[in-house]
N, C-alpha and C positions, 0 to 999 in steps of 0.2 A: 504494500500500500504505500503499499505503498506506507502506507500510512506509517499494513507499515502501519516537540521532542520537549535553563532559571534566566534569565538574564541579565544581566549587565553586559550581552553574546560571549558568554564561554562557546570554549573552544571546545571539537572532536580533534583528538590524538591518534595520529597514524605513524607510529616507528620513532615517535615521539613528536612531533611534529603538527602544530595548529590546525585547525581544519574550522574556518569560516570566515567569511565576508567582512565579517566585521568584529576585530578581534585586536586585544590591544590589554592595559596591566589594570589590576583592579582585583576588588573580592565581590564574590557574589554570594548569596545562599544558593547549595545544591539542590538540583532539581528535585522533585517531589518524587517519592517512589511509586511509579505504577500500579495501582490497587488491583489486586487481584479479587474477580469475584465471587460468588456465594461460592458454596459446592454446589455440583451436584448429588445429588444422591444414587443415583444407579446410572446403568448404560440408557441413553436415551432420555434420561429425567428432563424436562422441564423445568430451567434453572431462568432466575435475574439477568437480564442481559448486566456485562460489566459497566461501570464507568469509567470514563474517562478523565486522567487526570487533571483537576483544573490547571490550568495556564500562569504562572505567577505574573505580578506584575512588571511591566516593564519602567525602566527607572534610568535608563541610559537616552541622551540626546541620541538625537538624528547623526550618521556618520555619513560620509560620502567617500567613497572607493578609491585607493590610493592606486588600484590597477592599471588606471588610461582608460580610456574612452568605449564607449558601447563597441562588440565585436573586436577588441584588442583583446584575443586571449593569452592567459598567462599559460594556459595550458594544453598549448598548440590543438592543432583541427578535433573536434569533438566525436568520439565513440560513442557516447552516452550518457543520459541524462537519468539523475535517481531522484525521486521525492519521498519523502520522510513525514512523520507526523507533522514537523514544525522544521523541517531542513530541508534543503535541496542540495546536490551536488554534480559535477560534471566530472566525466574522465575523460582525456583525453587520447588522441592514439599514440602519443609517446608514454601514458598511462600515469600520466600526473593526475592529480583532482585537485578539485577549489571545491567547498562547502561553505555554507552560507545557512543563518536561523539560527533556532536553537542550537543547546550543546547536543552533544552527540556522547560526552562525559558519561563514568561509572560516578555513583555517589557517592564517592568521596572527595572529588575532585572540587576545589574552592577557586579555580583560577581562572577571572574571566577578565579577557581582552577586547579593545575596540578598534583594533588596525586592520585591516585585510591583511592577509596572507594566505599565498597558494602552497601547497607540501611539495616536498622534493617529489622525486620523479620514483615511481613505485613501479621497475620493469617487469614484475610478476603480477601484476593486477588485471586481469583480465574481463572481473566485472565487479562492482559495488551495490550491494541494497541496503536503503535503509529502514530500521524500524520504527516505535517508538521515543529509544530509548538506547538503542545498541542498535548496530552496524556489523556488517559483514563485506570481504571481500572473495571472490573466488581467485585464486591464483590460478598462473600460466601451466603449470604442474596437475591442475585438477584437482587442489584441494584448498581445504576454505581456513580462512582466519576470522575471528569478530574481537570487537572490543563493544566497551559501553556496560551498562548496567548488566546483573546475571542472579538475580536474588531468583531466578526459577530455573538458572542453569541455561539461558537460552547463547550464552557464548558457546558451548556446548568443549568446556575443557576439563569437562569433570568434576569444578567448584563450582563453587555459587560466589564466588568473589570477582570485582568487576575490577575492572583492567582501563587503562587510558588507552594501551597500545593494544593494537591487534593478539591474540592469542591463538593458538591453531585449536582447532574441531579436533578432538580424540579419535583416533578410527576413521576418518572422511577421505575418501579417495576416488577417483572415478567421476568428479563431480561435473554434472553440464550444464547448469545453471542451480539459482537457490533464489529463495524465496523469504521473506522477514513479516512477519505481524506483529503487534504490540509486547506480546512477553513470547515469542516462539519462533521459532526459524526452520528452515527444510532446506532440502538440496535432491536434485533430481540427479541421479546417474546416469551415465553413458548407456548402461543396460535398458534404459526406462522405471527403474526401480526407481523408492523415494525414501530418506532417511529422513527423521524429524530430531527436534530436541526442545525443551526448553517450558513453560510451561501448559498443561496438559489438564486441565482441571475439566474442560469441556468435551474432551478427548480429540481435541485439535493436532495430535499426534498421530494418530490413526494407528495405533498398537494395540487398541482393544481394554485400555487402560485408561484411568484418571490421574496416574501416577507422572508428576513432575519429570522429566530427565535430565543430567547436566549431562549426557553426552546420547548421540547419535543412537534411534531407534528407528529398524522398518517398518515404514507402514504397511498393516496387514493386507495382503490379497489386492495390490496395486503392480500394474507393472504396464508395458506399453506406454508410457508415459510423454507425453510432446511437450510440455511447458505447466510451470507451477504458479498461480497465484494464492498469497493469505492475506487473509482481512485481520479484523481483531481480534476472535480467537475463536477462526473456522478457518480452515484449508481448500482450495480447489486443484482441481488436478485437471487441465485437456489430455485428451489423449489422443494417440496417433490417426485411431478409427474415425474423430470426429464427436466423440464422448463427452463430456465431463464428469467427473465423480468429487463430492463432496464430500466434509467430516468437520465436526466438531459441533460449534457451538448452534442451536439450531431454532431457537426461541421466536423467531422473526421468520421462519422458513427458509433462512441461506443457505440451507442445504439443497433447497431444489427438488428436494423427494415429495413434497407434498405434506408432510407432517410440520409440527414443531417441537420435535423432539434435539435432543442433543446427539450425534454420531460417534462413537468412537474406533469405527472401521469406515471405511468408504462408502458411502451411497449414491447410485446413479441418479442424475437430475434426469428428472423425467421431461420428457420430448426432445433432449435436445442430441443430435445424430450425426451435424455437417457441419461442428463448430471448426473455426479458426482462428481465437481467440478468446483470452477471460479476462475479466480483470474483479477483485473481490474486493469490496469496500470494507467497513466496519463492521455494518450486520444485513449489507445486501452483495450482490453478485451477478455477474450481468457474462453473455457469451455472445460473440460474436460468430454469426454464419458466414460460411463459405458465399452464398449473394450478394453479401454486404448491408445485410439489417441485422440487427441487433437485438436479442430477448432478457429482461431482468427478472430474478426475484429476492424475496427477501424481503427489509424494512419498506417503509415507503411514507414515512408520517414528512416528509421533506420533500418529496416529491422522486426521490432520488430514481425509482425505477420506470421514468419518464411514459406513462402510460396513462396520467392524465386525470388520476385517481385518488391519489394519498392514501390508498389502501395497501395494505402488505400482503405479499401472496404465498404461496410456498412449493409454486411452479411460476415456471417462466410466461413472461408475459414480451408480447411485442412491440416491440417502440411504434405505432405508426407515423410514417412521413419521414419515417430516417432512411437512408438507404447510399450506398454506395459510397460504406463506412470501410475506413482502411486498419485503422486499430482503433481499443474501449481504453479507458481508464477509470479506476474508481477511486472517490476520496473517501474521505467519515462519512458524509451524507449527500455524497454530490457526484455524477459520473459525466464522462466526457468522451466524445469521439472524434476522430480525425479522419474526414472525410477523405476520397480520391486526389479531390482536386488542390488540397493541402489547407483545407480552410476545416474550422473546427464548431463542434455544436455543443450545448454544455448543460445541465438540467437537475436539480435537484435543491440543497442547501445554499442559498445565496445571502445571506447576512454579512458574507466580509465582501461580499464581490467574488467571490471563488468562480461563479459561473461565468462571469464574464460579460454581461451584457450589459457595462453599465448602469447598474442600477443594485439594488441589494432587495430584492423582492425574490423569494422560491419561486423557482418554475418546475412545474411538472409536467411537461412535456422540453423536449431539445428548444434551444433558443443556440440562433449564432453569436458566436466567441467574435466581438467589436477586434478592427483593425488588426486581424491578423492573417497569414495568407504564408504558403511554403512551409508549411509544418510537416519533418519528418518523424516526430518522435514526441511524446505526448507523457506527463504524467503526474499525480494530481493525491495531496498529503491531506491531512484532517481538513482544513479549509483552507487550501491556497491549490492554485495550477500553475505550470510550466510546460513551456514547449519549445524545442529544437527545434531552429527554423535552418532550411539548405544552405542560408549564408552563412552559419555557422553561429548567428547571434541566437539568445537565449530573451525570450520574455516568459511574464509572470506577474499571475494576480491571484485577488483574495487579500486573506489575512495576511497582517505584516507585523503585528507586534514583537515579533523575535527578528525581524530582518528579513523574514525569509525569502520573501520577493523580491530581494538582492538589488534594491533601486535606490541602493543608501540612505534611506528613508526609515520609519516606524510607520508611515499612513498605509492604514488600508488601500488596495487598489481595484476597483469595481471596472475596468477594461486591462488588456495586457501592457504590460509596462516592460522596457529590458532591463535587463542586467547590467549591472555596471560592472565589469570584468576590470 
């Protein structure tokens, strides 16, 4: 989530090494610990959806980017783009990253800066997700590191103790992409297999268990696997056939099977056959077909699963009037797509401007993403968006109280705004 972060902008630590936008000397109070929610009581119970941590206040001026000018990257032509609860970051193809927002710190970390700073050059980095609250990379070798918070194990080193620097995943090898929710992380293998770790209360591990892990477990009876998305603390899995299968937290229907129950093995989302893309919000889920329309289910009190209703479903439903969608993104309560022609539509939570339409009013149905156009690459944290545009510049809106829309600023921004690199 994408989704998938105190401020004064501390910093995220890579090899020791600052990671964001706006970062400079100072003390902050450590970020707030991620609340983990109720139990559940059996396989499939019917638990409180979690919540989510509040935001502390922000108490640092406006800073503006010592990097140079919009589209002057410090971190040569860009690979990719990751968004986080309250972070965003770019890696580039020399494999440096620039992070921006909140910290990306373990809680114990008191050190917060206001300068920009890009990190040295990371030549085994071959992908970054962010979560909550903790981070992972996949290295060039095919195995993974995280740093950031781990009080459910989700660094996946064995502790529950958090780390500034990256740490390696115990047993993780094989790895072909990974995936990060709020307390919990996975990695899809080369095989199609999928290991999980980290916290598991929902069965968002898919082991068939409620049990926490701090290191690397397989999800049961998964395999053929194309790409992973987590939301908050539910897993989706596409699969090669054109599938999806879902697991975990299920209260809201994000599992897609029709009930609301909790999963903690896989559950096939029922109709869907010729997907070619997922992307999992908070407590909704949305797939993209091989046509190019789009089906969501899941929450919907925001509007998030664009179908016009505010009603939450526990099968997928059809966006109508979208179509000849290239890829989805989901945020906390807000999803987005990037059409063909590189222009984008946006629909669900809009109180910071997350959707994009100038304006801060919920939409339930797609509305177009104001002044933007060339977008390769799309993706979208609790309430802010980002997009990779083909010239290589990055814009970004929504929330900004942490920075995170990287426009040297603290204001919200209710159209896309770029980056100041």
């Amino acid at each position: 989530m994408r989704r998938i972060f105190s401020l004064g902008f501390p910093c995220a630590v890579v090899a020791g090494v600052a990671l964001s936008a706006a970062c400079g000397g100072g003390e902050s109070a450590p970020p707030p610990k991620v609340p983990e929610p109720p139990a559940s009581t059996a396989p499939g119970s019917v638990t409180a959806a979690p919540p989510v941590s509040a935001a502390p206040t922000a108490s640092a001026a406006p800073v503006s980017s010592a990097l140079g000018p919009v589209g002057k990257l410090a971190v040569g032509p860009l690979d990719q783009l990751a968004v986080g609860g309250d972070d965003t970051c770019v890696r580039g193809q020399d494999h440096a990253i620039l992070c921006w927002g909140r910290a990306l710190e373990h809680e114990q970390s008191k050190t917060a800066k206001v300068k920009p700073v890009t990190v040295k050059s990371m030549a085994d980095a071959a992908e970054i997700e962010l979560g909550e609250y903790h981070a992972c990379i996949r290295k060039s070798d095919a195995s993974v590191a995280c740093w950031g918070y781990n009080q459910f194990g989700q660094l996946g080193d064995g502790t529950d103790k958090g780390s500034d620097e990256p740490v390696a995943v115990k047993g993780l090898t094989g790895v072909a992409d990974i995936g990060l929710g709020i307390a919990h992380s996975c990695a899809r293998h080369q095989d199609g297999t999928v290991s999980c770790w980290g916290s598991n209360l929902h069965g968002q591990l898919g082991d068939g268990t409620a049990k926490d892990r701090n290191t690397p477990v397989k999800v049961k009876g998964l395999k053929d696997v194309a790409h992973l998305s987590l939301g908050g603390w539910s897993s989706c899995a596409l699969l090669n056939t054109g599938g999806v299968k879902c697991w975990g937290n299920g209260e809201r229907g994000q599992n897609g099977d029709g009930g609301s129950l909790d999963r903690r093995t896989p559950v096939e989302v029922s109709g869907i056959a010729n997907a070619v893309g997922i992307a999992v919000g908070e407590h909704h889920s949305c797939a993209l077909r091989k046509d190019g329309t789009v089906d969501c289910w899941g929450d919907n009190d925001k509007g998030q699963l664009g179908d016009g209703t505010g009603k939450a479903h526990g099968t997928p439903q059809s966006i109508k009037g979208l179509s000849k969608v290239k890829s989805i993104a989901a945020g906390g309560t807000h999803t987005c797509a990037v059409l063909e022609d590189g222009g984008v539509r946006c629909w669900g939570h809009n109180g910071y401007g997350q959707v994009g339409d100038g304006s801060k009013t919920d939409r339930t149905t797609p509305v177009e993403v104001a002044s933007i156009k060339g977008v390769v690459e799309l993706n979208a944290g609790d309430h802010h968006t980002c997009a990779r545009l083909k010239d290589q510049t990055v814009m970004c809106w929504g929330k900004n109280v942490f920075g995170q829309v990287g426009d040297g600023t603290l204001e919200d921004r209710a159209k896309p705004t770029f980056v100041v690199f």
